[in-house]
C-alpha positions as CSV (number, residue, x, y, z in Angstrom):
1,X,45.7,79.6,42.6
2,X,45.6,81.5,39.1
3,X,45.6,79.0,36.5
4,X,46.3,81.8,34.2
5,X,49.5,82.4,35.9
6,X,52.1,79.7,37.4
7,X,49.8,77.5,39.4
8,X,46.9,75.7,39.6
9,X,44.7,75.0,42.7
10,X,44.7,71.1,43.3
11,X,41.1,69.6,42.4
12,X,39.7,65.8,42.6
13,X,42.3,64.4,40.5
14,X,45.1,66.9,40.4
15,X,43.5,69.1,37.6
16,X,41.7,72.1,37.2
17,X,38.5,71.9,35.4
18,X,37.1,74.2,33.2
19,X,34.6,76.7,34.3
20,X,33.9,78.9,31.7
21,X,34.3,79.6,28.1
22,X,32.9,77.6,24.6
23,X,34.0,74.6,26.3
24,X,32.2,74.6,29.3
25,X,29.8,71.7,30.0
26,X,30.3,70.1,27.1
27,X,32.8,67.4,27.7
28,X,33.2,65.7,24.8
29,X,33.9,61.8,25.1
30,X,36.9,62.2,24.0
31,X,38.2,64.8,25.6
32,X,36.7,62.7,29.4
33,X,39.2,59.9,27.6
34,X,42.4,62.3,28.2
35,X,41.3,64.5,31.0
36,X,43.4,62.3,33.5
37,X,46.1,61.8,31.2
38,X,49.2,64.3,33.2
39,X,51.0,66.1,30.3
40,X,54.2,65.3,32.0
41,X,53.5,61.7,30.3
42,X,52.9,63.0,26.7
43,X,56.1,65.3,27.0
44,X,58.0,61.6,28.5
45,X,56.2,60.1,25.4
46,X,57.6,62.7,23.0
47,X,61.0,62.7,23.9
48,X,61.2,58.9,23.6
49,X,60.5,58.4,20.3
50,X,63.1,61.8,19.6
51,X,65.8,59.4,21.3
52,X,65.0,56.4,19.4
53,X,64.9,57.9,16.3
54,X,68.6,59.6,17.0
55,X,70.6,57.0,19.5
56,X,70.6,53.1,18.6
57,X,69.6,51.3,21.3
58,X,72.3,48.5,19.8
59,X,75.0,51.1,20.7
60,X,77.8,49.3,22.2
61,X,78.5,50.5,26.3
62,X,80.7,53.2,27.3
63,X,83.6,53.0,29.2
64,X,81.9,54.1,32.6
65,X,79.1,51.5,31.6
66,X,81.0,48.5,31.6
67,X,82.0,49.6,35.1
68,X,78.9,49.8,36.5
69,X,77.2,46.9,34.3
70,X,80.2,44.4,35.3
71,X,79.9,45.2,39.0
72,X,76.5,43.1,38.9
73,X,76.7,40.9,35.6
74,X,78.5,37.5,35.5
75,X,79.4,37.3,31.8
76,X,82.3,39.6,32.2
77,X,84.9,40.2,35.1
78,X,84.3,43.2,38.1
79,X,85.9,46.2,36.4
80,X,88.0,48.2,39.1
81,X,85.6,50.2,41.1
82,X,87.5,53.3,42.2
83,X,86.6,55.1,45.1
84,X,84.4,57.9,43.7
85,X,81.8,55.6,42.0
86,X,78.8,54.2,43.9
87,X,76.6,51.6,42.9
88,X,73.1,52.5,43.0
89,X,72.9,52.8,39.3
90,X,74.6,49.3,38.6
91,X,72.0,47.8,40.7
92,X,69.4,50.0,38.9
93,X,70.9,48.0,35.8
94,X,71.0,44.9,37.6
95,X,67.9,43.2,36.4
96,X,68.4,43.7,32.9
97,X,72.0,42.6,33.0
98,X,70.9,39.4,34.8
99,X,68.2,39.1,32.4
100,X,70.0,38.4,29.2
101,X,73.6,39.7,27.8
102,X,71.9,41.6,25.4
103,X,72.3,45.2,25.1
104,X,69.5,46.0,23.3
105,X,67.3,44.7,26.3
106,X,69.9,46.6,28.7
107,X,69.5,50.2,27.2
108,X,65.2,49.7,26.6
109,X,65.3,48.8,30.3
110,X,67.0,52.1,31.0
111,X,64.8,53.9,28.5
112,X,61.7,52.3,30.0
113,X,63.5,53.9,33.7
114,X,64.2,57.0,32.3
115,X,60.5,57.8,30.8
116,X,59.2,56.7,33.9
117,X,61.5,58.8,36.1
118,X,61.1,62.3,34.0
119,X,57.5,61.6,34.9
120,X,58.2,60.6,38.7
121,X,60.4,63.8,39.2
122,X,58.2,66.5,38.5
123,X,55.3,64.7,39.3
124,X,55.2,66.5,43.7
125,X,55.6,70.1,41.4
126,X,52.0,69.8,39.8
127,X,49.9,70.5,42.8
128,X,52.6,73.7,44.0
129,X,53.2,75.1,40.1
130,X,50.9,73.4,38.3
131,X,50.3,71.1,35.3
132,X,51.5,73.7,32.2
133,X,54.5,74.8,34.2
134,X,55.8,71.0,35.3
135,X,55.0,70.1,31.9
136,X,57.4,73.2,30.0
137,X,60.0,72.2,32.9
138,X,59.7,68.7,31.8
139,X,59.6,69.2,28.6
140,X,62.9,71.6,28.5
141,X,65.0,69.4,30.7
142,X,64.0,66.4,28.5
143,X,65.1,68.4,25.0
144,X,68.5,69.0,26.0
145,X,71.0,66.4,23.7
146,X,73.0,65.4,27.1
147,X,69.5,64.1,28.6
148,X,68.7,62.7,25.6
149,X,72.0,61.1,24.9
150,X,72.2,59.4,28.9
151,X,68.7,58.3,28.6
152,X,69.7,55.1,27.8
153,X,72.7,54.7,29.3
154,X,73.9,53.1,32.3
155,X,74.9,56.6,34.3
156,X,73.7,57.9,37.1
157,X,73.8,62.0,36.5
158,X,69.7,61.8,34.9
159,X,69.2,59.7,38.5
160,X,70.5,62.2,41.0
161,X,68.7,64.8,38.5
162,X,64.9,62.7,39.1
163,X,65.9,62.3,42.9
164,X,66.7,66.0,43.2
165,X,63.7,67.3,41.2
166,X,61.6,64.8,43.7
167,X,62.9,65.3,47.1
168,X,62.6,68.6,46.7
169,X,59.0,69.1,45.4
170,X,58.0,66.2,48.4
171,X,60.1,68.6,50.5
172,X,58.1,71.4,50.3
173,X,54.6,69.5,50.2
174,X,55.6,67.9,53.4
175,X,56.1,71.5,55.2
176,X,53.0,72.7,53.9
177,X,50.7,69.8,55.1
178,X,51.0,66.9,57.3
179,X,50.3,64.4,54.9
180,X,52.4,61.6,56.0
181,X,53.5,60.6,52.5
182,X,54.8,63.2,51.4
183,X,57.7,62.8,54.1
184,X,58.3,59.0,52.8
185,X,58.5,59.7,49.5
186,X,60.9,62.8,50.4
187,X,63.2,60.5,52.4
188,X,63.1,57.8,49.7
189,X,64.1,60.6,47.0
190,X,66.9,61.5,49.1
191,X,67.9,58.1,49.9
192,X,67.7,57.4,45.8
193,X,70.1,60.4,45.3
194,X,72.7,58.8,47.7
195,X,72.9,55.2,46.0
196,X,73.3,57.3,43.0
197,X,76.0,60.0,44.1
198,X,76.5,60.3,47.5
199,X,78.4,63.6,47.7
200,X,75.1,65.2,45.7
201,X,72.6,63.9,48.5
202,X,74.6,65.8,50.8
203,X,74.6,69.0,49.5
204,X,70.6,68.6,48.3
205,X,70.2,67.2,51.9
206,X,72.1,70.0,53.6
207,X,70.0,72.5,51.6
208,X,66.3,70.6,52.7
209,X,67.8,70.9,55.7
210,X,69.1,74.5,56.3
211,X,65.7,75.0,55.2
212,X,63.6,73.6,58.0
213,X,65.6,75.3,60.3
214,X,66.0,79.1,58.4
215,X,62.3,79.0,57.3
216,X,60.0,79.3,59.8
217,X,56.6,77.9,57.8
218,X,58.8,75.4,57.1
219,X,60.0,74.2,60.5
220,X,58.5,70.5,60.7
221,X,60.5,68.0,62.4
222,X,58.8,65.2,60.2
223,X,60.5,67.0,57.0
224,X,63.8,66.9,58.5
225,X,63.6,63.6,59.8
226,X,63.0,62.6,56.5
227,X,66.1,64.3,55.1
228,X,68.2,62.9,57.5
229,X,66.7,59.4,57.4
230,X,66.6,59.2,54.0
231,X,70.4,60.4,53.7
232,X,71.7,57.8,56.7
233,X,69.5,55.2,54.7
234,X,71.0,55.8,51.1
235,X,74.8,56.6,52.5
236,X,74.7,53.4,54.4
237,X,76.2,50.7,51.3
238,X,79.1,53.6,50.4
239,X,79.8,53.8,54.3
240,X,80.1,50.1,54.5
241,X,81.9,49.4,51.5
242,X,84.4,52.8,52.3
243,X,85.3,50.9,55.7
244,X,85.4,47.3,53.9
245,X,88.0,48.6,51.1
246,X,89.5,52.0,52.5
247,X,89.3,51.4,56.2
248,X,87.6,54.7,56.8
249,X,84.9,57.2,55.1
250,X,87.9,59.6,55.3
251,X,89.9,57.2,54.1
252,X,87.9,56.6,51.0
253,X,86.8,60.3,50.6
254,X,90.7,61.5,50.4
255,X,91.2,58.5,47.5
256,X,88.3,60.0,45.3
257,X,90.0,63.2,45.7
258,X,92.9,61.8,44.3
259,X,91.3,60.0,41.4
260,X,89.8,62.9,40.7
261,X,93.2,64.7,40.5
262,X,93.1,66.7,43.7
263,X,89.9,68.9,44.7
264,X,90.2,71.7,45.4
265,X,89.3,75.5,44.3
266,X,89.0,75.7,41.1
267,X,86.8,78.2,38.7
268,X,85.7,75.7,35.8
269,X,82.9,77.6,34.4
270,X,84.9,78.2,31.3
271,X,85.4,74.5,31.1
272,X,81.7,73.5,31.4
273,X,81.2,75.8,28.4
274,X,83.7,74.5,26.3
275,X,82.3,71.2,27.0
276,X,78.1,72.2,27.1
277,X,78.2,70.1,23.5
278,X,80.7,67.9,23.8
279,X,82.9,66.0,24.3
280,X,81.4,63.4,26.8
281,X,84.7,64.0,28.8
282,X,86.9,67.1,28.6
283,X,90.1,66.5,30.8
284,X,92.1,68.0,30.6
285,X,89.9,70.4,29.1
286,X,91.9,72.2,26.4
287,X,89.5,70.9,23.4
288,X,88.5,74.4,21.4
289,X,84.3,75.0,21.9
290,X,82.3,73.1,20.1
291,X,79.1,74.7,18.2
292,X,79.3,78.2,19.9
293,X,76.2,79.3,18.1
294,X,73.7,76.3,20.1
295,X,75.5,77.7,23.3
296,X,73.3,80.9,23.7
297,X,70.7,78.9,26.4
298,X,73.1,78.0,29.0
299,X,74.7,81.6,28.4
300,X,71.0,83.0,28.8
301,X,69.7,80.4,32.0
302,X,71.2,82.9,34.5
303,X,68.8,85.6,33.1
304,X,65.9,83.4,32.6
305,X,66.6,81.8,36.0
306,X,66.7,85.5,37.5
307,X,63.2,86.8,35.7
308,X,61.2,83.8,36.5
309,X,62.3,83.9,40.6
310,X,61.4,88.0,40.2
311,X,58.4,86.9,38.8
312,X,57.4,84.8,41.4
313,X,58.2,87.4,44.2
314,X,56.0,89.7,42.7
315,X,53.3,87.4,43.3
316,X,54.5,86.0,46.5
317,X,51.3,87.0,48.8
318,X,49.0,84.9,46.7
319,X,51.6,82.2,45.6
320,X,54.0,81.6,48.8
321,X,54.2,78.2,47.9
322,X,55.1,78.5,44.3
323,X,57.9,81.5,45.1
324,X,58.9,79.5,48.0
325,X,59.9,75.6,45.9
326,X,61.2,78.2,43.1
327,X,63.5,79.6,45.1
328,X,64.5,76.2,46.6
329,X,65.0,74.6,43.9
330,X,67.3,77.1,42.7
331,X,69.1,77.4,46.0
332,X,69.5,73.7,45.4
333,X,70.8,73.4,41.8
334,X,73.2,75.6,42.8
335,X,74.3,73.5,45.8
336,X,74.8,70.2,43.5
337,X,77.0,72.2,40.7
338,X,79.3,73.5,43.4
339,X,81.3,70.2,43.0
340,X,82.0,70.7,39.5
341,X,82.2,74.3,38.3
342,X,84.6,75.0,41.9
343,X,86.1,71.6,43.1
344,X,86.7,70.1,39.6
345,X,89.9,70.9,37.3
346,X,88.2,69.3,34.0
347,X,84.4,69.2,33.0
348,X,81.7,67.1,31.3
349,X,78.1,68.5,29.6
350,X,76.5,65.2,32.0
351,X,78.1,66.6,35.5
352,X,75.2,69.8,35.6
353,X,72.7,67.6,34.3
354,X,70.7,67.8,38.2
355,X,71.4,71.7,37.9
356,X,69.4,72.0,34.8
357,X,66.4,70.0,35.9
358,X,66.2,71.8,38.9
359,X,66.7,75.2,36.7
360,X,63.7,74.4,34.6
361,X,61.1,75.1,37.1
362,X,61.7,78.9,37.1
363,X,62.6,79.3,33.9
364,X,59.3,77.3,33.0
365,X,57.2,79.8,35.3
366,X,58.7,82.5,33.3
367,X,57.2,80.8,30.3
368,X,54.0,80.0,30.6
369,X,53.5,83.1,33.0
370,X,54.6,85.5,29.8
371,X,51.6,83.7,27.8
372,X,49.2,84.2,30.7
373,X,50.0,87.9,31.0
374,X,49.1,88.8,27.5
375,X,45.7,89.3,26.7
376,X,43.4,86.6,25.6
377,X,43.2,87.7,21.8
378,X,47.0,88.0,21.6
379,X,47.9,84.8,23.8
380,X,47.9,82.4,20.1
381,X,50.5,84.6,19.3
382,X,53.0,84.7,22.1
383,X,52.4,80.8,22.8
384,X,53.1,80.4,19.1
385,X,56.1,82.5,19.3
386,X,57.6,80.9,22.2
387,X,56.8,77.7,20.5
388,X,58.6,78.2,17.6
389,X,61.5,79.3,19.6
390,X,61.8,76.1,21.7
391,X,61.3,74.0,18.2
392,X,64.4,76.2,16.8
393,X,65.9,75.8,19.7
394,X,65.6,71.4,20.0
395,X,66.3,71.4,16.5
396,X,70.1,72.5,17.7
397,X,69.8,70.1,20.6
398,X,69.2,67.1,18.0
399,X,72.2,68.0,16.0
400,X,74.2,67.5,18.8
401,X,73.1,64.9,20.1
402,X,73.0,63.4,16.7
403,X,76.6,64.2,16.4
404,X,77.8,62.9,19.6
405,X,75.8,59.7,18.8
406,X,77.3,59.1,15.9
407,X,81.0,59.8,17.1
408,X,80.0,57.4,20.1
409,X,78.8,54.7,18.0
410,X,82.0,54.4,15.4
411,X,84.5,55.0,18.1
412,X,83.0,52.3,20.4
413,X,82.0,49.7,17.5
414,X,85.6,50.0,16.8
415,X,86.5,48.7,20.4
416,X,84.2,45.4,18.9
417,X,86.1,44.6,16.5
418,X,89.0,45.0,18.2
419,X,87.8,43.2,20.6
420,X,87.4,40.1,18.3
421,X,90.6,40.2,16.7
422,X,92.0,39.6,20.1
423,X,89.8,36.7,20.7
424,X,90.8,35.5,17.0
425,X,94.5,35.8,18.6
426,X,93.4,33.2,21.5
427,X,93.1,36.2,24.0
428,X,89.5,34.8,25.2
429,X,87.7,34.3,28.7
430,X,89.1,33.8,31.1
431,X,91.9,36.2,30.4
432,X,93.5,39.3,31.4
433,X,94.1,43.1,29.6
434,X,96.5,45.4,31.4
435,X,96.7,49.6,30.7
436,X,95.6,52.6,31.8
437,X,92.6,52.7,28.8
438,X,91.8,49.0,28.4
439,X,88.6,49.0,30.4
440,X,86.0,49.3,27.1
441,X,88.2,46.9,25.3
442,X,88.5,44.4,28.4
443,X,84.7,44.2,28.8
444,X,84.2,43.6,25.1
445,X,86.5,40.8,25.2
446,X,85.1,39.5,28.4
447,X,88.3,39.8,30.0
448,X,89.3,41.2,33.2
449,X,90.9,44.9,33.2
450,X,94.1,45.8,35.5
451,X,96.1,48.9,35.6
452,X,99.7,49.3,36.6
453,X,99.7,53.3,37.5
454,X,97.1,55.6,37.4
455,X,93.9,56.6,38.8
456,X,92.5,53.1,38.6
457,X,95.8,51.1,39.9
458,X,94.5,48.0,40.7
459,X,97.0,45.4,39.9
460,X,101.5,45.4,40.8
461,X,104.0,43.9,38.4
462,X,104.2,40.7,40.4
463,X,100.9,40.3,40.6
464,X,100.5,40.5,37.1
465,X,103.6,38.2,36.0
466,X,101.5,35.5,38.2
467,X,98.8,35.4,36.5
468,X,100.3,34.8,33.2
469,X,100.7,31.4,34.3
470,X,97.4,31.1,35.3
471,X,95.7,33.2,31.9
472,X,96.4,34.7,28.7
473,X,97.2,38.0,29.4
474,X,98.4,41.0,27.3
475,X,99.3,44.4,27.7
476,X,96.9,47.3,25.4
477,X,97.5,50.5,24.5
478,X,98.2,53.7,22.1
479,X,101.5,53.6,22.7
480,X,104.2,52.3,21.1
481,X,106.6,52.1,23.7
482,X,107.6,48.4,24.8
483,X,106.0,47.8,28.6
484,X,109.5,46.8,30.4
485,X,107.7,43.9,31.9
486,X,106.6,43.0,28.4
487,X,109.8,43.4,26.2
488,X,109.9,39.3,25.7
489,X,106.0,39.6,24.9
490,X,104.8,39.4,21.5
491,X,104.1,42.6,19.5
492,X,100.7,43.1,17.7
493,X,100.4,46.7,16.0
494,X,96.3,47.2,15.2
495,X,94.4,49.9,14.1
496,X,90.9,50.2,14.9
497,X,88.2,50.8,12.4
498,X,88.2,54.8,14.0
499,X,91.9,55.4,12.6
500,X,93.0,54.6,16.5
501,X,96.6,52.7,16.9
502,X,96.4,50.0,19.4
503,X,99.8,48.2,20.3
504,X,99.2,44.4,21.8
505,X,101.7,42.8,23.8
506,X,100.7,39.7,24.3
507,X,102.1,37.4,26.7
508,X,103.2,33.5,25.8
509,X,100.4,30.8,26.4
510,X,99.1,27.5,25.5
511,X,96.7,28.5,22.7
512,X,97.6,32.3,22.6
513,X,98.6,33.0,18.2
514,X,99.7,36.5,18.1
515,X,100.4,36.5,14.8
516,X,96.4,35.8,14.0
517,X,95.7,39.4,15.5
């Protein structure tokens, strides 16, 4: 393959060497030192130390955190797990949780899974693109605020992104060769992007599949076996736990539909805009668009996307491997968005995260190709152009995420303190906090969360009158309206340190002070 262009024939190692030019023969001792160093870890490298030097790793968890993290820690009460979630990533939280309360040690574990993951990802694409192209892919999904900003945290959108980036690189090295491993490793991505999210295996998984069977080159039962293995393999603790809790995998497919208010057709690519740099969550999605300007990439990625798969057909004859993953990859990122920009009624900037990992393959072919195309004198010049570009353009991507940090961070250390003025007012373990937003508050107080109505209903009226003989328990919310079952509770108006009312009503108990909140 052209190591001018997109790819790079495999050698001994994985790289090509140099065979001509000042270089040639020389092979300085230091430059032996980094020849089997893959760029994909110095991009990893670099975008660690951006994150640390933007997002605390002593910032408090997120409300879909202390979900997950509860599910498999035993300092604070299972959160109510509704039927949409899966717990793959709770268990890929689980040893640091178990480890020590701490979530300093909780978020560099996830850091420490997230460096090593970007790396694992694109790490099948270097012998079918090559090491510059896997690198800029890398290296653009990696600058983008949203990947920086979930690097740490316990969420599994950058997961299904790593499996889906995997699976299908292994994918198409298992229909090219009969290397054995290539087919494991394929139906262990899939199986990774199941625990994860199960709905998004399927649709990568129907993809691989519709592949082996459209395709001819790539008609090998051992790829497809792999799919489907890896799929049964990964679906298998959702399957067990939908027939445990819902009866059926209908049963439990219909009551995520519901939580997620009803899917069904719905154009929300005006939403995903709107919410491309923030909020975290926008449902309903009516907020006004935040920093149009920063905006022009996603409104450009369709282009981009467009010229680097042209590209790629133009050289198809000598590349059919390299057009080929392109074009799956694609083919697959748009598979895993259909859920959210045609099923979904509300967005979030971390629901396309998979789509833009997959995305940055083409885009990065498009790249590097336009600096090999030039000629060699004027190749400084477009790689310096196009560098200065991407700089301008992570320079945006920092002040978002530096934004969105910083919001995160007040609004969540609020929840804290909060959290001890309840404790302060004898509302400590074991205890109980009932509402429809108490679940941040309830894990920071180390009690257990309940709802009443809702998406996450987990609790009736009787059930929760009960246990006030058993606990202290209080009703939380923004609301000043009087809970019926709570008009003989006592009141306790706060206000949190991020200018948010909270309105206590706390029920009577041996050691409960309401007045001390």
């Amino acid at each position: 393959m052209n190591t001018d262009g997109y790819a790079a024939t495999p050698q001994a190692g994985g790289l090509p060497h140099e065979t001509s030019g000042r270089g040639a023969g020389r092979a300085p001792e230091e430059r032996r030192r980094w020849a089997g160093v893959s760029p994909l870890w110095l991009v990893a490298a670099v975008f660690v130390i951006v994150q640390l030097m933007v997002v605390p790793l002593w910032m408090p968890l997120g409300w879909d955190e202390g979900v997950y993290v509860s599910q498999v820690g035993s300092r604070v009460p299972a959160a109510y797990f509704s039927a949409p979630r899966a717990r793959g990533i709770s268990w890929l939280a689980a040893p640091a949780v178990l480890l020590s309360s701490s979530t300093v040690v909780l978020r560099a574990w996830m850091l420490a899974l997230w460096t090593a993951g970007l790396v694992a990802a694109y790490w099948p694409w270097r012998r079918l693109v090559g090491e510059k192209v896997t690198a800029v892919a890398a290296a653009m999904f990696a600058g983008l605020w949203v990947v920086q900003f979930y690097a740490a945290e316990v969420m599994p959108n950058t997961y299904v992104a790593y499996g889906a980036v995997a699976a299908t690189g292994w994918f198409l090295r298992a229909v090219s060769s009969h290397d054995r491993r290539a087919a494991v490793a394929l139906a262990l991505g899939i199986a990774f992007i199941a625990l994860m999210r199960p709905a998004d295996a399927v649709f990568i998984a129907a993809v691989l599949t519709a592949g082996t069977v459209v395709v001819r080159s790539w008609r090998r039962w051992s790829a497809g076996l792999a799919v489907l293995t890896g799929l049964g393999v990964g679906l298998l603790p959702w399957l067990v736990e939908a027939c445990a809790r819902y009866g059926s995998p209908l049963a439990r497919l219909r009551e995520g539909s519901d939580v997620q208010g009803g899917m069904h057709l719905s154009a929300a690519f005006g939403m995903q805009l709107r919410a491309l740099n923030g909020p975290l969550l926008c449902r309903p999605c009516r907020s006004s668009w935040s920093y149009p300007p920063l905006s022009g990439w996603w409104l450009a990625l369709p282009v981009l996307v467009a010229a680097g798969l042209a590209l790629a057909a133009r050289r198809r004859r000598a590349e059919p491997v390299g057009f080929a993953g392109l074009a799956l990859a694609t083919v697959c990122a748009a598979a895993v968005s259909v859920q959210y920009v045609l099923l979904l009624d509300y967005a979030a900037p971390r629901f396309l995260i998979p789509t833009y990992a997959l995305l940055a393959l083409p885009v990065a072919v498009l790249v590097v190709s336009g600096v090999g195309a030039v000629s060699r004198r004027r190749r400084p010049v477009m790689a310096g152009a196009l560098a200065v570009l991407f700089v301008m353009h992570l320079a945006g991507q920092v002040l978002v995420l530096d934004r969105r940090t910083n919001s995160q961070v007040r609004s969540r250390t609020a929840l804290l303190d909060l959290a001890q003025r309840l404790h302060q007012a004898g509302l400590r373990p074991p205890c109980t906090l009932v509402g429809s937003d108490v679940v941040p508050l309830a894990f920071h107080a180390g009690c257990r969360s309940e709802a009443l109505t809702g998406n996450n209903a987990s609790i009736t009226r009787k059930e929760l009158l009960r246990r006030t003989a058993l606990e202290p328990v209080a009703a939380a919310g923004n609301s000043r309206h009087t809970p019926r079952y709570a008009r003989r509770w006592a009141r306790c108006s706060l206000m949190s340190a991020d200018g948010t009312p909270w309105y206590v009503f706390i029920a009577p108990s041996p050691g409960v002070r309401p007045e001390r909140c």
